[in-house]
Legacy VTK file of the C-alpha trace (Angstrom):
# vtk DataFile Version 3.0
C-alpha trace
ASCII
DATASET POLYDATA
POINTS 381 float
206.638 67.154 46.679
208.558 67.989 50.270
205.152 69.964 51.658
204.814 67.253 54.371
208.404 67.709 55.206
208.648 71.117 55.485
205.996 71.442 57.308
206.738 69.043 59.992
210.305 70.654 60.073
209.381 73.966 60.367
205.591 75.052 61.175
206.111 78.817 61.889
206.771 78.741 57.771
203.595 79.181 56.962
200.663 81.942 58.093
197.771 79.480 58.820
194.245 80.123 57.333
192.317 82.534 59.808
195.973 84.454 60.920
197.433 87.161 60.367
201.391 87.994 59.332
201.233 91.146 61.162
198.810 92.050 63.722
196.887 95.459 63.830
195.961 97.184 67.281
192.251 97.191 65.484
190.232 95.648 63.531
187.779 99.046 62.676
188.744 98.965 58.788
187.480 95.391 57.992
184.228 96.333 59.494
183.947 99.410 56.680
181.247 98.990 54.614
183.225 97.620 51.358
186.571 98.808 51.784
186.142 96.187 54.216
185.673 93.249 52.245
188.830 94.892 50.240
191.304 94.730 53.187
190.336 91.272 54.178
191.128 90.048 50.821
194.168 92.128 50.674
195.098 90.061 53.389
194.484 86.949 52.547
195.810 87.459 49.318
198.867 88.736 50.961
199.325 85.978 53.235
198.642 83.253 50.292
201.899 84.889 48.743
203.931 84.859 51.451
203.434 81.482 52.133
203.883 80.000 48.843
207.037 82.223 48.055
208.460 80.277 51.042
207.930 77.262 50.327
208.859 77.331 46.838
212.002 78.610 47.637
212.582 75.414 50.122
211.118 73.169 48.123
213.150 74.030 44.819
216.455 74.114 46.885
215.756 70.704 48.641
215.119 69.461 45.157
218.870 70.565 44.244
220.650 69.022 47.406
218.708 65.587 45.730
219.366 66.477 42.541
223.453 66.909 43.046
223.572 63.791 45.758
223.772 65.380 49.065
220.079 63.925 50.251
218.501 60.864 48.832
214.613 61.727 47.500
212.332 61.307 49.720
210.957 57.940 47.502
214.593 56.152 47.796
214.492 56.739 51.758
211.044 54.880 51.591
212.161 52.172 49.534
214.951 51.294 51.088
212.082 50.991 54.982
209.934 48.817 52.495
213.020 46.501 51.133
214.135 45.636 55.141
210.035 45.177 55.692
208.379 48.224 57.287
206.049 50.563 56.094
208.522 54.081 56.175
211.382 55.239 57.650
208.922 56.629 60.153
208.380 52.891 61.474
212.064 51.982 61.010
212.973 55.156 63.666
209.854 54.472 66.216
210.626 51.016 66.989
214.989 51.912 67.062
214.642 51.456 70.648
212.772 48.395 70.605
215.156 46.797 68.091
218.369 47.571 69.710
216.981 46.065 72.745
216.371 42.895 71.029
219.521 42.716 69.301
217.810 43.223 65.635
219.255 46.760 64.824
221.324 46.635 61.748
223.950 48.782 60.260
222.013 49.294 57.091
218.799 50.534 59.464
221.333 52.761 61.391
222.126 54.252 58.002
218.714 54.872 57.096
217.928 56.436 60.338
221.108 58.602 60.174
220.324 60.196 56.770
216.681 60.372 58.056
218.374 62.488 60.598
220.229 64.493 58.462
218.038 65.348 56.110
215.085 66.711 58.537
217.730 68.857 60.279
218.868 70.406 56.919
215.329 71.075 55.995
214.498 72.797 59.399
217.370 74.912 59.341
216.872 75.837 55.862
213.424 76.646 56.326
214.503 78.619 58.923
216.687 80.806 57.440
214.196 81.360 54.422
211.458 82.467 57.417
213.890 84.919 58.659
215.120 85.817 55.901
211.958 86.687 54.163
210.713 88.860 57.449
208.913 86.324 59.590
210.957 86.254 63.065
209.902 84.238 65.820
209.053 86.015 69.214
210.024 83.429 71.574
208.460 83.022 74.874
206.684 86.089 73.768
204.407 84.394 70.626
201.310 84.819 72.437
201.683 88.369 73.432
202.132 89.046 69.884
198.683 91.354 69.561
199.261 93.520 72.223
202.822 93.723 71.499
201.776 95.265 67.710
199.963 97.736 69.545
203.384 99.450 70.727
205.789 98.161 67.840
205.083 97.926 64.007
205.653 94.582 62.695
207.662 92.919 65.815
208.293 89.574 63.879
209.367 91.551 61.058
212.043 93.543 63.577
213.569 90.585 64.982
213.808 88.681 61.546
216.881 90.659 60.383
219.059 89.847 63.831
217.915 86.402 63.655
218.473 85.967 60.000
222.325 87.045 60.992
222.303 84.572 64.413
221.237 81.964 61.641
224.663 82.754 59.401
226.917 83.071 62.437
225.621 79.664 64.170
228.679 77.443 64.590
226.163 74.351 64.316
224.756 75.002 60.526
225.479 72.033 58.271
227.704 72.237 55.522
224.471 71.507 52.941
222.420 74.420 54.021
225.704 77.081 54.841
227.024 76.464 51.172
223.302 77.100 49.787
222.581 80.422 51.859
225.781 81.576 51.094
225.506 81.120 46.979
222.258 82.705 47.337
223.621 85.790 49.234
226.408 85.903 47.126
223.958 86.089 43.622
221.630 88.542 45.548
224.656 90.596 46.840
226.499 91.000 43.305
223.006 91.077 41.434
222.050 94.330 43.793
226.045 95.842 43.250
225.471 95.202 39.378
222.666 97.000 39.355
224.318 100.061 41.314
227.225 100.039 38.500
224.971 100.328 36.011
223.047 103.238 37.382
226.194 104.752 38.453
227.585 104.517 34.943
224.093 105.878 33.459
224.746 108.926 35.137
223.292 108.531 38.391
224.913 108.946 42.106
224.919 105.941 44.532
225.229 106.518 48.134
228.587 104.953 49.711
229.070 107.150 52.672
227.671 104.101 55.483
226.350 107.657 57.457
223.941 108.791 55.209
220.358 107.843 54.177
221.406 107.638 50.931
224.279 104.845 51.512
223.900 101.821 49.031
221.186 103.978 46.828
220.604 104.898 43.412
220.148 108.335 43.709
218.863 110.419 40.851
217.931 114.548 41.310
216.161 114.443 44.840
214.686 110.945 44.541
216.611 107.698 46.359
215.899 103.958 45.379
216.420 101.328 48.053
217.076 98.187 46.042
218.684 96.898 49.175
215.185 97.021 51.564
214.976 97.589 55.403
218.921 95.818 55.461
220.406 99.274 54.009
218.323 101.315 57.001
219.853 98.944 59.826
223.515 98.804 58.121
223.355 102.951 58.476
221.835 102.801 61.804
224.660 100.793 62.943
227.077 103.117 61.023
226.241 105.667 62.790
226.072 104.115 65.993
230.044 102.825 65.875
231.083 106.024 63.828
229.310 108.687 66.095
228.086 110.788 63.115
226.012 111.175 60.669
225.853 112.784 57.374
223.213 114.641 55.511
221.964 113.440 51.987
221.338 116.700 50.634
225.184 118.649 51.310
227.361 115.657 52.956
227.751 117.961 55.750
228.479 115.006 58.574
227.808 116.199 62.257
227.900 114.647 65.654
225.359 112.525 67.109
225.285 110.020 70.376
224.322 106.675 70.277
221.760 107.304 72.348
220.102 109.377 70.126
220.743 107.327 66.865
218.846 104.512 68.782
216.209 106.191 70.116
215.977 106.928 66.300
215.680 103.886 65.232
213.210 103.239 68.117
210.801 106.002 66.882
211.081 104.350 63.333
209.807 100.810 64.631
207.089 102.129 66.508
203.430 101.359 65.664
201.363 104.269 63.736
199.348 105.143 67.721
202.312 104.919 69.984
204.757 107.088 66.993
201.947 109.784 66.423
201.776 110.061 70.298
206.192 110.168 70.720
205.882 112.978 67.709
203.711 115.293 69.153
205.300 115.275 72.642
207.439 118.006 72.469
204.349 119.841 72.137
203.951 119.532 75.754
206.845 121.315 77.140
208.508 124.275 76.410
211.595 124.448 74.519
214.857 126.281 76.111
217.850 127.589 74.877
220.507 129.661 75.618
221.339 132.688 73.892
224.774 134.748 74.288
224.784 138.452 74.019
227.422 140.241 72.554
228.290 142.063 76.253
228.863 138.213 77.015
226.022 137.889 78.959
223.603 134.814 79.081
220.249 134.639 78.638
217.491 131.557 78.169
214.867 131.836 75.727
211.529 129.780 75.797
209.381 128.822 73.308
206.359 126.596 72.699
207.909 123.037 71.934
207.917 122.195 68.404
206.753 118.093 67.001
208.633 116.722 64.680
208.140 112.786 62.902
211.261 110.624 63.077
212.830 111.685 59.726
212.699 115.625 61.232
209.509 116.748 59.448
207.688 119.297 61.038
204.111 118.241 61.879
201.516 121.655 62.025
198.575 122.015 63.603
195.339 122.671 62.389
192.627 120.824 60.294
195.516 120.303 57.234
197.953 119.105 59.790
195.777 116.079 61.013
194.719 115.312 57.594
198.488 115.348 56.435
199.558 113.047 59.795
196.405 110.525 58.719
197.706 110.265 54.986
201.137 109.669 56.234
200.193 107.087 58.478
197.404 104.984 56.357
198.684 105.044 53.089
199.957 102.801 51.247
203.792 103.631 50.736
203.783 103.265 46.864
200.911 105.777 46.806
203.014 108.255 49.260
206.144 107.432 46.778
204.309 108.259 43.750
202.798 111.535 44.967
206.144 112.989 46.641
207.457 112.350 43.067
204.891 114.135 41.267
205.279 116.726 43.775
209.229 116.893 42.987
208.298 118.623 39.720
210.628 115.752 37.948
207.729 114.216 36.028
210.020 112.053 33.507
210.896 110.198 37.087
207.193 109.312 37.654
207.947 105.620 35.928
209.994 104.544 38.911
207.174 105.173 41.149
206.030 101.564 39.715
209.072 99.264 41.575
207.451 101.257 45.159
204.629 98.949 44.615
206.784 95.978 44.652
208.548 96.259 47.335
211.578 98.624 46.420
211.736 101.601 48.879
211.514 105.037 47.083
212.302 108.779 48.988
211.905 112.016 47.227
213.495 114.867 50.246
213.809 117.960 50.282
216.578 120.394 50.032
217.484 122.022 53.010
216.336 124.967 51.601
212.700 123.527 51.213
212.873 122.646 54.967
213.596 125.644 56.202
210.801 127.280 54.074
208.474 124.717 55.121
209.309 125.666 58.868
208.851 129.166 58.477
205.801 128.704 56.726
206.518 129.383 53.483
207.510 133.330 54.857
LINES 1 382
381 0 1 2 3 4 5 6 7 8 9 10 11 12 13 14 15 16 17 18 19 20 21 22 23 24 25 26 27 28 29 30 31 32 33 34 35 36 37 38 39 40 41 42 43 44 45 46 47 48 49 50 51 52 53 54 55 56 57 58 59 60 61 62 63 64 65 66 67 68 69 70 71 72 73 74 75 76 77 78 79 80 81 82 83 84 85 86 87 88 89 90 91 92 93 94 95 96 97 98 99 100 101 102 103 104 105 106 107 108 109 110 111 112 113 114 115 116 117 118 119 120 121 122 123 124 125 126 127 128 129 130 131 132 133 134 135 136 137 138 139 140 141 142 143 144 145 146 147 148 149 150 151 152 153 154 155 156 157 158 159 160 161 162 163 164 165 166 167 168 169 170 171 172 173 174 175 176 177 178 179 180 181 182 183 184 185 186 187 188 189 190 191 192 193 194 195 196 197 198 199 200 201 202 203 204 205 206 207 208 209 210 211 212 213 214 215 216 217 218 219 220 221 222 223 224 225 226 227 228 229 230 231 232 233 234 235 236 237 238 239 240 241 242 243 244 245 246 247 248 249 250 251 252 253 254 255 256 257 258 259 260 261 262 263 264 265 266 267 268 269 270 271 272 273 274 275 276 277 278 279 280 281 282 283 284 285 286 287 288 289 290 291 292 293 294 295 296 297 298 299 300 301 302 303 304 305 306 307 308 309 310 311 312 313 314 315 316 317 318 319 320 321 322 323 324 325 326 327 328 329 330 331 332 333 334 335 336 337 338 339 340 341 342 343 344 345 346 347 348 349 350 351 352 353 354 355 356 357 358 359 360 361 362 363 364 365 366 367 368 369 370 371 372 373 374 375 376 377 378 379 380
């Protein structure tokens, strides 16, 4: 019932028929025979979601600030135009100008024009928030660079919805009506998500505390992590390690060193899109690595070897035929099909069930022991 509304306050809400939530530098896999048809749907089906989760959400919290008094419905507003004579409250505000001139303005129109008021900003800034807050960030002056600018980064709106999500909280000029709301809401998701940690933790499983370590506000159980949290855990450790100068390892909470410099170039790598990141990885490839080496007379010597690539998480990425195909896979699919096989290929089978909330939008990570990494790099020698 407040689609017009909404919609007027805030058109960035919704993705439009015909575009696209997140851009792609290429549009080669809707033209596959097929599979094609199936990613256009994907994304329209996708997109249909997206928008209606939105506005429901609005919509049903609009219909509380009515229900508990703090906004008159939309049909009182509209009744109360029609009793002084005009059409809406639409007509009442367009001819304000007019009728002050004259000397006709009442205090009963000023009312109705100051709720008007009211009640339009709450909606906008409430449908802000809920845009942000649900991963669709605005790009400013940059909104029609947004294709080429998906080319470099994955997802930009996406990146600069969490920041502007917390500009939203911390903005001096949010009213009361919508402030109270978000912060019930974050208060129901934030003990609903810590809940759910007790629980696990008094099942028998480990959650991550440490703010340094990948693991840090995760269910952990054996080798495999569960991110009820989303991308907001990630950034929280990011910054963690950025103020803290260290950061831990999941597998023997063994903290070391690190700059901020590199804990941000970090968290570069991880936002860039699939090209530019396969192209950062392999770098190192290029040079030559050097390093020195003391000698037990005490003497100095540098060693050179053939750089070695690495992904952003530290994975080694080999060359060859099986290399490729295992840099494609990584890069194309789906995440809950990546989750599911990485837990298969823990040899924990009775975990294979949580595999199902990947699809769904809860992150999963099955790593490997040091050990297994160093094996890995050595190939398996």
């Amino acid at each position: 019932p407040h689609f017009d509304e909404i919609a007027r306050a805030d058109p960035k809400l919704f993705v439009n028929m015909g575009e696209e939530e997140f851009y792609y530098g290429s549009n080669l896999a809707r033209k596959i025979p097929v599979f094609g048809k199936v990613v256009g749907a994907s994304e329209r089906v996708f997109n249909t979601y997206n928008n209606h989760l939105r506005y429901g959400i609005v919509d049903e919290l609009v219909g509380v600030w009515e229900k508990n008094g703090i906004h008159a419905t939309r049909e009182a507003l509209e009744g109360r135009s029609q009793a002084m004579g005009y059409d809406s409250v639409g007509a009442v505000r367009k001819g304000e100008k007019a009728m002050k001139a004259a000397g006709t303005w009442t205090a009963d129109m000023a009312d109705l024009a100051e709720e008007e008021a009211a009640r339009f900003k709450d909606i906008k800034q409430l449908s802000t928030f809920v845009r942000h807050a649900t991963g669709r960030g605005g790009l400013g002056v940059l909104e029609q660079a947004a294709r080429p600018i998906s080319t470099l980064l994955f997802a930009p709106r996406w990146l600069l919805a969490q920041p502007q999500m917390l500009g939203d909280l911390l903005n001096p000029n949010m009213s009361w009506a919508v402030r109270s709301q978000v912060m019930q809401d974050l208060s129901r998701w934030i003990g609903a998500g810590s809940a759910l940690l007790g629980v696990a933790a008094l099942g028998g499983a480990k959650v991550g505390h440490d703010p340094t370590s990948s693991d840090f506000g995760k269910i952990v159980i054996g080798n495999t992590s569960i991110n009820i949290w989303g991308s907001l855990a990630t950034s929280a450790r990011y910054a963690a390690q950025v103020v803290g100068g260290k950061s831990t390892s999941a597998d023997t909470g063994i903290s070391r060193q690190v700059g901020a410099g590199d804990t941000l170039m970090r968290f570069a790598r991880s936002k860039l899109a699939p090209v530019p990141g396969a192209l950062t990885d392999v770098w190192p490839m290029m040079h030559n690595e050097e390093k020195q080496v003391r000698l037990p007379g005490g003497e100095s010597i540098t060693t050179t070897r053939p750089g070695r690539a690495r992904d952003f998480v530290g994975r080694p990425i080999q060359g060859g035929v099986k290399g490729i195909a295992t840099q494609v896979y990584r890069r194309t699919a789906p995440l809950g099909v990546q989750d599911t096989v990485e837990l298969a290929k823990g040899g924990r089978p009775e975990l294979l069930p949580l595999a199902g909330p990947g699809f769904f939008g809860v992150s999963l990570q099955t790593y490997q022991s040091d050990a297994q990494k160093l094996w890995g790099d050595a190939g398996g020698t």
